[in-house]
N, C-alpha and C positions, 0 to 999 in steps of 0.2 A: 167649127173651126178645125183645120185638119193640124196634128203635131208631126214637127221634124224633130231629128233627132241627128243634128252634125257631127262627127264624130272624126278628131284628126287630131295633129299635133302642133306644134309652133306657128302654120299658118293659118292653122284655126284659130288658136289662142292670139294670135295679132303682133307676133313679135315684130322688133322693128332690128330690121341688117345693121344698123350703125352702135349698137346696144344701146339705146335710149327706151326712154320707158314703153311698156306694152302701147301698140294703136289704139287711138280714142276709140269707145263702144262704137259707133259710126260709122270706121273705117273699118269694123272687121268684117269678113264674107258672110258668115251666117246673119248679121245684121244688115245689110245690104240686099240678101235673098228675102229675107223679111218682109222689106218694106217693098220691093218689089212685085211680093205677093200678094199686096195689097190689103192686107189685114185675114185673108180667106186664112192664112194659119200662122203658128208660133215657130220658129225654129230655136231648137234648147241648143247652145253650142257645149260641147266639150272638148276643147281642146288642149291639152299637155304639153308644153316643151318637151323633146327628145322620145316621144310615145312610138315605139317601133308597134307595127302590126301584131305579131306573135311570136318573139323573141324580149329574150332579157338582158338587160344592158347591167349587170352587174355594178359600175361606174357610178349610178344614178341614186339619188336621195331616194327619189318616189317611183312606184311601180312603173316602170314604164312600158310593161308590156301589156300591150293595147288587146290580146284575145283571155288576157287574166282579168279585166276589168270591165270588160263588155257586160258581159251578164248582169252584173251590180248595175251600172247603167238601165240597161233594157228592161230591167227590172222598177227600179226608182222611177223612169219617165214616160211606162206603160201606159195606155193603150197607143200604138206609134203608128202611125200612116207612112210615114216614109223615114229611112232610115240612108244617108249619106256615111260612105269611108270614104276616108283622102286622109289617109295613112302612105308611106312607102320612104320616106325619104330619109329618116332616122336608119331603117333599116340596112343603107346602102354602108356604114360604118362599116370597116370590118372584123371589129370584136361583138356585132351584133349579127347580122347576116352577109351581108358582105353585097348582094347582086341585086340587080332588079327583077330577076327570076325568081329569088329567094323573097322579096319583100310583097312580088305579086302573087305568090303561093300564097304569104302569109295573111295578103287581104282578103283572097278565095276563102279560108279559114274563118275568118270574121266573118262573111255570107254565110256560111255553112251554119256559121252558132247562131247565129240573127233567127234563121229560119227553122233551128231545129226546137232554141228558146223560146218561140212563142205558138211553137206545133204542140209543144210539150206540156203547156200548163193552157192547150185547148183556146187560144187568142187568134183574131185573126193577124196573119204573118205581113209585115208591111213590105212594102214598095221600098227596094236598094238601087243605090246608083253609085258604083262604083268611080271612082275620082281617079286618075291618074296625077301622079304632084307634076309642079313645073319640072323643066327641065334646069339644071342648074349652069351659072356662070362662072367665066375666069375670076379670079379674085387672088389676092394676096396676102388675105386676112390667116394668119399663122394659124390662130387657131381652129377654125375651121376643119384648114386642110389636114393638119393631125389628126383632128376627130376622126375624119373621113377618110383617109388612107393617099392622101396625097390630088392632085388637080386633077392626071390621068385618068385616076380609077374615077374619082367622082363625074366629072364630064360622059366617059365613055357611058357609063350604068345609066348616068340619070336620064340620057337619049334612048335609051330601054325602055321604060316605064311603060307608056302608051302601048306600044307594043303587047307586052307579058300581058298589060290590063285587060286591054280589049281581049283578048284571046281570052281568059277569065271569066271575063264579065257574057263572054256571050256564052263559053262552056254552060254557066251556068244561068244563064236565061236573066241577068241583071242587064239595067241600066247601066249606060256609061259615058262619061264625061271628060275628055282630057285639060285638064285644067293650063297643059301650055300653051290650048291654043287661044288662051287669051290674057297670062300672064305670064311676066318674066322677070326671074329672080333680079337680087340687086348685088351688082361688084363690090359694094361696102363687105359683105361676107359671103357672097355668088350662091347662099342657098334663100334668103331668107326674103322676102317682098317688101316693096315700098307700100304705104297707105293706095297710091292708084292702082296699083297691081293690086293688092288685098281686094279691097273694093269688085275691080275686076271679075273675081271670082264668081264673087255674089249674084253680079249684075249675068254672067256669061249663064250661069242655072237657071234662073228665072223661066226663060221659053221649056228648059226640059221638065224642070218640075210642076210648072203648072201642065203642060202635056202628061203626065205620069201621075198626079192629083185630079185632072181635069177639072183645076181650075180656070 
């Protein structure tokens, strides 16, 4: 059985736009990819509220910076077949990075450690598929838009993403996935997914990662 290894932030961890409690296990993408895989492998999710790529959110209780925690991960859920980021959208803050230039560097960076961390301790190096987040919606949720530097800045960057990614992901010979072309945020907070959108995700990888497992 082949092991994933998803690795993101709040739309991995299953948050719901309305603040209500986390998505039922079911509803969340790494679980949705799973059973679509049909049993051929496991996917471990970890995913963090507010986990920027490789930047530090001062602000935050718990680490959130996602290339300070990688290792501990790839470490603990070793030997990995494929290794999923969809990280970027925390990033777009602007006391954290501010751009989707900036938050696409910072996922190139997590590729970089992925593959230098299991060159290093002589493992074979797994299969990456770089995620592009959704893109984000209008909304009026107050707090949100503070987080993020107002409606302007958040809408223009987050129509970036895809862009920076792909250009990334092929620099550096990964996989690549844009997760807007098949999910879209919700107006309750215009970054955050409903259960069919989550879901979505799961279902839209399916065809890439059995193609890249040759399942």
């Amino acid at each position: 059985m082949k092991t994933i290894l998803a690795y993101g932030d709040s739309l991995t961890y299953g948050a719901d736009p309305g603040g209500g409690p986390r998505h039922a296990y079911e509803d969340r993408w790494p679980t949705t990819l799973e059973q679509g895989l049909g049993g051929k492998a496991r996917v471990i999710a970890e995913g963090l509220g507010g986990r920027a790529t490789a930047y530090d959110d001062w602000t935050a209780a718990a680490d959130r910076n996602g290339a300070r925690i990688l290792p501990t991960l790839l470490a603990s859920h070793a030997p990995l077949d494929l290794v999923i980021i969809f990280l970027g959208t925390n990033d777009l803050k602007p006391f954290v990075a501010g751009t989707a230039a900036y938050a696409a560097r910072g996922a190139r960076r997590l590729i970089e450690m992925t593959r230098g961390h299991f060159a290093s301790v002589g493992e074979p190096v797994p299969q990456i598929i770089l995620v592009s987040p959704p893109q984000v919606v209008e909304t009026t949720n107050e707090n949100m838009l503070s987080n993020f530097g107002g409606l302007d800045h958040l809408l223009r960057e987050s129509r970036d993403f895809a862009r920076h990614y792909r250009r990334h992901a092929e620099e550096t010979s990964v996989h690549f996935f844009d997760a807007a072309s098949v999910a879209k945020a919700d107006p309750r907070d215009g970054v955050h997914l409903d259960q069919a959108n989550t879901r979505a995700i799961g279902e839209g990888l399916v065809p890439l990662v059995k193609s890249v497992l040759g399942l």
